[in-house]
N, C-alpha and C positions, 0 to 999 in steps of 0.2 A: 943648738942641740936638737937632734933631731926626737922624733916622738920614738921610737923605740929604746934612745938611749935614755932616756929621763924615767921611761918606763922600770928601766934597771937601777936608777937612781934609789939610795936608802929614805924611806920616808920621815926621817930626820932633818932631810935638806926643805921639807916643807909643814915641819912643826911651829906651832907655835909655843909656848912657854907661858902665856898668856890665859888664863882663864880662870873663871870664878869657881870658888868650893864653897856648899855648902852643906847642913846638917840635916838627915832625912826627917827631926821634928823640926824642923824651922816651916814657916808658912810662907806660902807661893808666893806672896808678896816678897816678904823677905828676900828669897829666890829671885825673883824679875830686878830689886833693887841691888843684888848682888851682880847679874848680868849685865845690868846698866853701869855699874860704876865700872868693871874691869871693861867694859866696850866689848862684850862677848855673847854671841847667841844661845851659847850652854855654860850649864854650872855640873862642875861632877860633885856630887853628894858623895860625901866621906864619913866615914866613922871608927873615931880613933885613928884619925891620920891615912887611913888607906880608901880607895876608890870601893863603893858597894852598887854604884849607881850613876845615872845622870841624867839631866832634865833638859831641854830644852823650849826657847820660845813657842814651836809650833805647838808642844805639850801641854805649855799654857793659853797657849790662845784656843788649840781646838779642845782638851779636855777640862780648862777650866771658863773660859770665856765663853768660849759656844756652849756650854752644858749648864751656862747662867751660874756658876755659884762663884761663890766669895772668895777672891786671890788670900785674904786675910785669915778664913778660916780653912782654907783648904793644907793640909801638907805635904810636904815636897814628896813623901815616900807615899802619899796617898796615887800619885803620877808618874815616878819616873820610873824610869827604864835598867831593867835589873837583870843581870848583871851588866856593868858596864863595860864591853867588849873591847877589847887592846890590841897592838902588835907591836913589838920588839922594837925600838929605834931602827936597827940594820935592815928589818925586812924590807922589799925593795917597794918600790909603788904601783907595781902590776899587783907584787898579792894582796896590800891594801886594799886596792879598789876593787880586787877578786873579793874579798873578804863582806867589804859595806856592799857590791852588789849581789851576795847571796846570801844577807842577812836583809837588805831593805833600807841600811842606815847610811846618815852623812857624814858620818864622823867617829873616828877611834880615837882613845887613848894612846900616849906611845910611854911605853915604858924599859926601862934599862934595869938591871939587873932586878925584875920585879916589881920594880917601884914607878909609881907615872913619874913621868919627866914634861910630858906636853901633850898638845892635841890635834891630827891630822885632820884635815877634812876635803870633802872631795872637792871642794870650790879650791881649795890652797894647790891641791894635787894637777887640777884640771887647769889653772891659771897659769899654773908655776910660782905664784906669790903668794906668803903669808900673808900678805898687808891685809886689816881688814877693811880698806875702802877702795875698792877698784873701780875707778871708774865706768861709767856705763858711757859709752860713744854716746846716748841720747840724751845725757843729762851732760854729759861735760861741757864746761863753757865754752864756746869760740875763744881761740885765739887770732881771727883773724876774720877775711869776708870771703868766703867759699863762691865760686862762679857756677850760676844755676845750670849750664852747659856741659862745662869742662870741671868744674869742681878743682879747679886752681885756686889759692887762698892768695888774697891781695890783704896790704894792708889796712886798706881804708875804704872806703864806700865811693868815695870819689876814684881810688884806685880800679877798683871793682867794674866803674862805669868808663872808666878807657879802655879795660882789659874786655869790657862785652863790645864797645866799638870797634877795639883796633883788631881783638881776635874773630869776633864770631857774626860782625856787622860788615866785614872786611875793608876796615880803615874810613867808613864814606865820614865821618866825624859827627854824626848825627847828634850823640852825647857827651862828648868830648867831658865828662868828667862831671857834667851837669847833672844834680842828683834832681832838679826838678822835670827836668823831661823825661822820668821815668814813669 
């Protein structure tokens, strides 16, 4: 799919459903232990079942980590971010990310007749995947032995050392598969 078509795409096709609530007297602590357990970067602070608010990691790293005081005694409504800013399941994901980049933020609510339903964000938009672990090309494990040349993937090391002889040595057999004459 191309990027203009995904751009038209309802930002439903890249909610998640996934995230933590919490209560705006509950403590920061609280908070980070509730984002830990759902595997989520944000918690939307509720009161009486409806969204008032939301906090996330960076909120608590730079407003309460960097400013030295106590996750335990700090709380959630002392930081987060109010009102918590939404858009309609249907709306497409050009005006979502019109939306986060004229407000500054990473992340909507999506809500259906009113009510939250899930949570957009611009990594899920910009990806095209909800998952929250995407791998990063630099951290991912090899699945094989990449050639420092050609970046052809062999299987083996000793594969590796034919494929630099036969491809890029032009066949004289110098290593023939020999990982010690490297």
């Amino acid at each position: 799919m191309g990027l203009r078509e995904s751009l038209e795409e309802p930002v439903s096709h890249y909610m998640s459903t996934d995230y933590a609530e919490v209560q705006a007297d509950e403590s920061i602590y609280h908070a980070a232990m509730a984002m830990q357990s759902a595997g989520t970067t944000e918690a939307v602070v509720v009161k009486s079942g409806a969204p008032v608010g939301i906090i996330t990691e960076r909120d608590i790293l730079y407003k309460v980590v960097a400013a030295g005081l106590y996750p335990q005694r700090v709380q959630v409504k002392d930081i987060m971010s109010s009102p918590m800013e939404t858009v309609d399941e249907s709306a497409k994901v050009l005006d979502a990310v019109a939306k986060m980049s004229k407000l500054g933020i990473r992340r909507l609510g999506v809500t259906r007749d009113g009510k939250m339903v899930g949570m957009v964000t611009q990594k899920a938009m910009a990806t095209g995947s909800v998952d929250k672990n995407i791998a990063l090309p630099e951290l991912a494990q090899p699945t094989g032995f990449p050639c420092p040349y050609c970046n052809a993937v062999t299987k083996s090391k000793e594969d590796l050392s034919k494929h630099i002889d036969q491809t890029h040595m032009g066949g004289l057999g110098l290593l023939q598969g020999d990982l010690s004459k490297w």
